[in-house]
N, C-alpha and C positions, 0 to 999 in steps of 0.2 A: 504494500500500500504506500501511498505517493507519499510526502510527508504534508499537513495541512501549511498552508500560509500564510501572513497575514501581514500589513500593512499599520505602521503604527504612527499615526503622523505625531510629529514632536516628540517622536519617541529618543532621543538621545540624553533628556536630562525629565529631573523628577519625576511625575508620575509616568509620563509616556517610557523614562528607561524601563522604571519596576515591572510595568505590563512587558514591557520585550522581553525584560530577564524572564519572567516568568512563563510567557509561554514557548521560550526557549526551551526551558525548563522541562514543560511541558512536551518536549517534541516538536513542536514547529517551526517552520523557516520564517525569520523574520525580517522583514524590510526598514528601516526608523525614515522616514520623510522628514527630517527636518531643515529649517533656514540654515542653522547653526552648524558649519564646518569642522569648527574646533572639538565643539562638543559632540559632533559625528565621529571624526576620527577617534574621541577617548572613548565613545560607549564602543566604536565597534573592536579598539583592543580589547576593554574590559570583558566583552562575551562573546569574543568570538570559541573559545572553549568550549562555550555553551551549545552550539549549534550552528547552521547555515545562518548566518547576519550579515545585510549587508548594512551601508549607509547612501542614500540621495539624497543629496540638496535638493530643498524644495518649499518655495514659498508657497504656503493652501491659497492665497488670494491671487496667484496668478494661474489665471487657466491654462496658456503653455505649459508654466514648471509643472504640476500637476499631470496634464495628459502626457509627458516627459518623465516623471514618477513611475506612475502606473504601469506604462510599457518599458522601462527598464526592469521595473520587478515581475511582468510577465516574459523578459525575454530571458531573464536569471534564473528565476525556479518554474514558471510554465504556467503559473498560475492564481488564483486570489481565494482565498478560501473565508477570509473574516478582513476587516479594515474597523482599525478604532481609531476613531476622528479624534484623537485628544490633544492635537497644536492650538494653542490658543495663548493671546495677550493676557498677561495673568494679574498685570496691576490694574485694580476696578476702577479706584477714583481718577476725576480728569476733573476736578473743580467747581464751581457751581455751572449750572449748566447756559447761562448767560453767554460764560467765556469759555464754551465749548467749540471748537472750530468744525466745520463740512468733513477737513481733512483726519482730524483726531477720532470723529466720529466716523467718518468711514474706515479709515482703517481695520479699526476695534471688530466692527462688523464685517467686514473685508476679510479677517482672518477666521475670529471664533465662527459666525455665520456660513459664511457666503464659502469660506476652505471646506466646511462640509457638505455643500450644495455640490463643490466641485472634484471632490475625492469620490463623492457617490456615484453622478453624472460617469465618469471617466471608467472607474470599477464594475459598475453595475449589470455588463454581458458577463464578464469574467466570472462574479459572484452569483449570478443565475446561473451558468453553468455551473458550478459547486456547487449549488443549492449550502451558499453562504451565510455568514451575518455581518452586519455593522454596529459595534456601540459609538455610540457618540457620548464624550464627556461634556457633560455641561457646569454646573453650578447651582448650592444651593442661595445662590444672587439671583435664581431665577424666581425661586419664590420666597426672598425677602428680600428688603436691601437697607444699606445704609444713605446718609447724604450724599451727593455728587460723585453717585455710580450707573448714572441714564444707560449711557452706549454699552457699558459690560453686561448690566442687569435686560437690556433688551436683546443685546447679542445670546445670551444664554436662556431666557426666557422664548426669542425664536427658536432655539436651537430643540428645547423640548416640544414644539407646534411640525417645528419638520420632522423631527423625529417617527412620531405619529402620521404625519400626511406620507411619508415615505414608507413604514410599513402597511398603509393600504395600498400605494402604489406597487409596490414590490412582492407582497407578496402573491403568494406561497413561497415560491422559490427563493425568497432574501429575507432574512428576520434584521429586524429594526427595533432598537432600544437604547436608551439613554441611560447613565450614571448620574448625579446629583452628589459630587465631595462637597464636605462641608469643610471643616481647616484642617487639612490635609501637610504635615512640616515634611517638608521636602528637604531642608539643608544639608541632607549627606550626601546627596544625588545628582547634586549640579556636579557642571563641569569643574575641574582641579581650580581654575583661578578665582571661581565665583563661591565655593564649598568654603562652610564658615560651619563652628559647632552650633549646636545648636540653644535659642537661652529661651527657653519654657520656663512658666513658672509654674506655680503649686495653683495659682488661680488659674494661670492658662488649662490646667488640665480640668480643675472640679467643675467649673462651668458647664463643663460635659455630663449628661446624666450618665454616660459609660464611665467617668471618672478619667480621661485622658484626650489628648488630643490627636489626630488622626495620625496615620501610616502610609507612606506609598503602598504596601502590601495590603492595608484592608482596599482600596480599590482592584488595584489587579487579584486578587481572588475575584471579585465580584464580576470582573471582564472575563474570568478564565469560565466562569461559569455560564454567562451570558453567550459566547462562542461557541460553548461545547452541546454537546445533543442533549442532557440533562435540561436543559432549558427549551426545550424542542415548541412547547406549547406555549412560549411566552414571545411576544411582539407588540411593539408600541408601546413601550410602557417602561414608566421612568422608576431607576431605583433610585434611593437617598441614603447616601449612605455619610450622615455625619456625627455619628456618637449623642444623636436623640436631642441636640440644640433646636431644631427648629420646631422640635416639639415641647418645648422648655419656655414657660410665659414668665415674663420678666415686667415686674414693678419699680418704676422711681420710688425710693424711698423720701 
């Protein structure tokens, strides 16, 4: 049996590496899509031990690099078996929204957005033939937010409406589903220039009704499960996985 494969955009630093390690892990060949070079070349020494990895540069808001993605990683392993849309602009705030510019707001949505409109588009013969899936990472900014976080909170709020309109288009043949991280500390997992220890406090964790605050690994479990035929009956439908905050009602005292 072929080995499955998957596509991981932004997969060369925090959450998008842990999902590659992990379904490396798991056995399958894996592609990282990301902008970042530097950080391409460290994830792919870090696991190439691991299994078939490659690294493409690839920006998700330009539809060349993309359909330039796609068919490099079908002309490498043969084929597309899952793709997890997880590149995205990860700083929310951009200021009161007055002094929000066309181009700050396009962007935001240019990448989180519109990169998974264009990873799908491009994917989507390849993943029919597999009788595939796609998670898309989004944010629990979709459904709350703070001050002066419009473009993030709507980039990630569209991203759960496509989500949905795309497993009705897709299916049978392609399952469609969303993730929802909530504070997810990623600082062991960036690239070597940018990895810094990490400084949680005793409040940053108990805030949590779990009592801590999140992991790259409780995400990529939740991807490995979404991918795999265990999940066979589930499409369109978003998981939340934030250690129980957005279920946690908070009084001014």
């Amino acid at each position: 049996m072929k080995r499955r494969t998957a596509m991981v955009t932004g997969g060369a630093q925090g959450i998008g590496f842990c999902i590659s390690r992990t379904l490396l892990k798991d056995g399958w060949s894996v592609v990282m899509a990301d902008i970042d070079a530097e950080a391409g070349s460290e994830a792919v020494a870090r696991l190439r031990r691991g299994g078939p990895v490659a690294f493409v540069p690839t920006d998700v808001a330009d539809d060349d690099s993309v359909k330039r993605a796609v068919q490099e990683m079908v002309r490498r392993f043969g084929r597309i078996d899952a793709v997890i849309n997880n590149a995205g602009i990860s700083a929310p705030y951009n200021g009161p929204v007055e002094k929000v510019t066309p181009d700050q707001w396009n962007r935001i949505l240019g990448v989180n957005l519109t990169g998974t409109f264009l990873t799908t588009r491009h994917a989507a013969s390849y993943l029919r033939k597999a009788r595939g899936s796609i998670v898309n990472i989004a944010s629990t900014r979709a459904l709350q937010s703070e001050p002066n976080s419009e473009a993030y909170a709507a980039s990630k709020g569209g991203l759960l409406a496509l989500t949905h309109a795309l497993a009705v288009s897709l299916g049978p043949a392609i399952r469609v589903n969303a993730i929802c991280p909530g504070w997810i500390d990623v600082t062991g997992l960036k690239k070597r220039s940018l990895r810094r220890p990490a400084t949680l406090s005793r409040a940053d964790h108990a805030q949590h009704p779990v009592g801590r605050v999140g992991v790259p690994e409780d995400i990529a479990a939740a991807v490995r499960f979404l991918v795999g035929p265990e999940s066979g009956f589930i499409t369109g439908q978003n998981l939340v996985i934030d250690g129980g905050m957005t279920r946690r009602m908070i009084y001014v005292e």
